[in-house]
C-alpha positions as CSV (number, residue, x, y, z in Angstrom):
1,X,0.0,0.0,0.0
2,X,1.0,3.7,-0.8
3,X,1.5,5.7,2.8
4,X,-0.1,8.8,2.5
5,X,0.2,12.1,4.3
6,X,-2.4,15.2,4.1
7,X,-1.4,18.7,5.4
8,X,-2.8,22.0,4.7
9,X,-6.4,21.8,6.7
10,X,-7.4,24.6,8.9
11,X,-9.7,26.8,10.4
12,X,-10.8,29.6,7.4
13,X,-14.0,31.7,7.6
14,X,-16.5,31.5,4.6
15,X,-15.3,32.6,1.3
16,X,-11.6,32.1,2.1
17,X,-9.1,29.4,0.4
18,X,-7.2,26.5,1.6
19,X,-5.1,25.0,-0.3
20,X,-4.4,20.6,1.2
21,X,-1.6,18.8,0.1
22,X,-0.9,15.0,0.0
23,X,2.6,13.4,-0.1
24,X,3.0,10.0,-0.9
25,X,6.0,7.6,-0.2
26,X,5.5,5.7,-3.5
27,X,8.5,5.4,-6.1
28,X,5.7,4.9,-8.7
29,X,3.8,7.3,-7.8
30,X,2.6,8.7,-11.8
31,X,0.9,5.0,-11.5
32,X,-1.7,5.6,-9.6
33,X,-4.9,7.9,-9.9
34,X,-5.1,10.2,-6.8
35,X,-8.4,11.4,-5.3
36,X,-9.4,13.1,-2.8
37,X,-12.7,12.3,-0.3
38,X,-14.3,14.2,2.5
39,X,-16.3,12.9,6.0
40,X,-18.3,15.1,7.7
41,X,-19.5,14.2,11.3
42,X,-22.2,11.8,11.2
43,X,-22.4,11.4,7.0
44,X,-20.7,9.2,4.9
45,X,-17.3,9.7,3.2
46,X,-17.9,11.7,0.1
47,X,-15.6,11.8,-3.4
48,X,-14.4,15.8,-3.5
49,X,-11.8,14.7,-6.7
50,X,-9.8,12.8,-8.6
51,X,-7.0,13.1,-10.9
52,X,-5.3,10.5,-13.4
53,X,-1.6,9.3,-13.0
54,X,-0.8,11.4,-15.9
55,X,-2.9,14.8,-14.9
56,X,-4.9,14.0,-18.2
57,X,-8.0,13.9,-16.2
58,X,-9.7,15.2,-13.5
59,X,-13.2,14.8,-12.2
60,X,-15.3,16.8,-9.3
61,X,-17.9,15.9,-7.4
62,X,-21.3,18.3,-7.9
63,X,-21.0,20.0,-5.4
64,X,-17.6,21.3,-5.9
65,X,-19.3,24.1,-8.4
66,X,-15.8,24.9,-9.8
67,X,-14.8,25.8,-6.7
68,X,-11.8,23.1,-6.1
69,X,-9.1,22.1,-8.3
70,X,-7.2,19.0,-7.4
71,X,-3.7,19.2,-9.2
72,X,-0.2,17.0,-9.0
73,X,3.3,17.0,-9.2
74,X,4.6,13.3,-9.6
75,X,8.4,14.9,-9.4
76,X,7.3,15.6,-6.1
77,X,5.1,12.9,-4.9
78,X,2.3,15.2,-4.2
79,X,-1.3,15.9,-5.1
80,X,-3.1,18.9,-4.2
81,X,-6.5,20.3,-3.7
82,X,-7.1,24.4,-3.9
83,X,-10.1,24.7,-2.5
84,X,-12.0,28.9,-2.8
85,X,-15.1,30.0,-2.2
86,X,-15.3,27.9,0.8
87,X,-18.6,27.2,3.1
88,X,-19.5,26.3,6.5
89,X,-20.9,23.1,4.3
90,X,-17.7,22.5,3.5
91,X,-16.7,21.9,7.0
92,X,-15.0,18.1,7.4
93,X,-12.1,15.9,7.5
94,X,-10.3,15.2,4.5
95,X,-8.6,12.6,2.8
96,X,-6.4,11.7,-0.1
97,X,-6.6,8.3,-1.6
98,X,-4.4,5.8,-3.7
99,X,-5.7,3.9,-6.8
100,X,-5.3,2.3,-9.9
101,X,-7.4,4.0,-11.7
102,X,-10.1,7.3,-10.4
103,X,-13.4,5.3,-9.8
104,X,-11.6,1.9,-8.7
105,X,-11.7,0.5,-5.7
106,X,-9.2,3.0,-2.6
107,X,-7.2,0.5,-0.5
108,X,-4.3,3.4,0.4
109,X,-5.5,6.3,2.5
110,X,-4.0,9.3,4.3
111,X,-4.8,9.9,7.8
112,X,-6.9,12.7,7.4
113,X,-6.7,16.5,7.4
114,X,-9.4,18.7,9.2
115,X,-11.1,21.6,7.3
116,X,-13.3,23.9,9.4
117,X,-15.3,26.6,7.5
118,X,-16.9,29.3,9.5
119,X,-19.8,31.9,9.0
């Protein structure tokens, strides 16, 4: 499995930015699709974005409105999610995932980053 580690979350009133970052301790890590997944308290995980080995693709959930862009730099091990126009909705833990491919199954996942959004 890929170890994964998220940094970046914070505390940020509505309509500010927060840029999360995920580092992963893979040598091949241009094989694998990255996503990234949010969990709010008492709701299920949720599938924010995702982002092909190669950076040809990327895909958003709905609710992301153009809002987020998830990005990576394979010379660095890193994916990255610049999250603006933030809401109190947006308010959760978040999570950057390993897989072979963008909608496949997630076996590799960071340990979390919080993101609080206030009004």
């Amino acid at each position: 499995q890929v170890q994964l580690v998220e940094s970046g979350g914070g505390l940020v009133q509505a309509g500010g930015s927060l840029r999360l970052s995920c580092v992963a301790s893979e040598r091949a890590f241009s094989d694998y699709a990255m996503s990234w997944f949010r969990q709010a308290p008492g709701k299920e995980r949720k599938f924010v974005a995702g982002i092909t080995g190669n950076s040809g693709n990327t895909y958003y959930g709905d609710f992301v409105e153009g809002r987020f862009t998830i990005s990576r730099d394979n010379a660095k091990n890193a994916v990255y999610l610049q999250m603006n126009s933030l809401k109190p909705e947006d308010t959760a833990v978040y999570y950057c995932a390993a897989a072979v491919r963008v909608f496949a199954e997630y076996k590799s996942w960071g340990q979390g980053t919080q993101v609080t959004v206030s009004s």
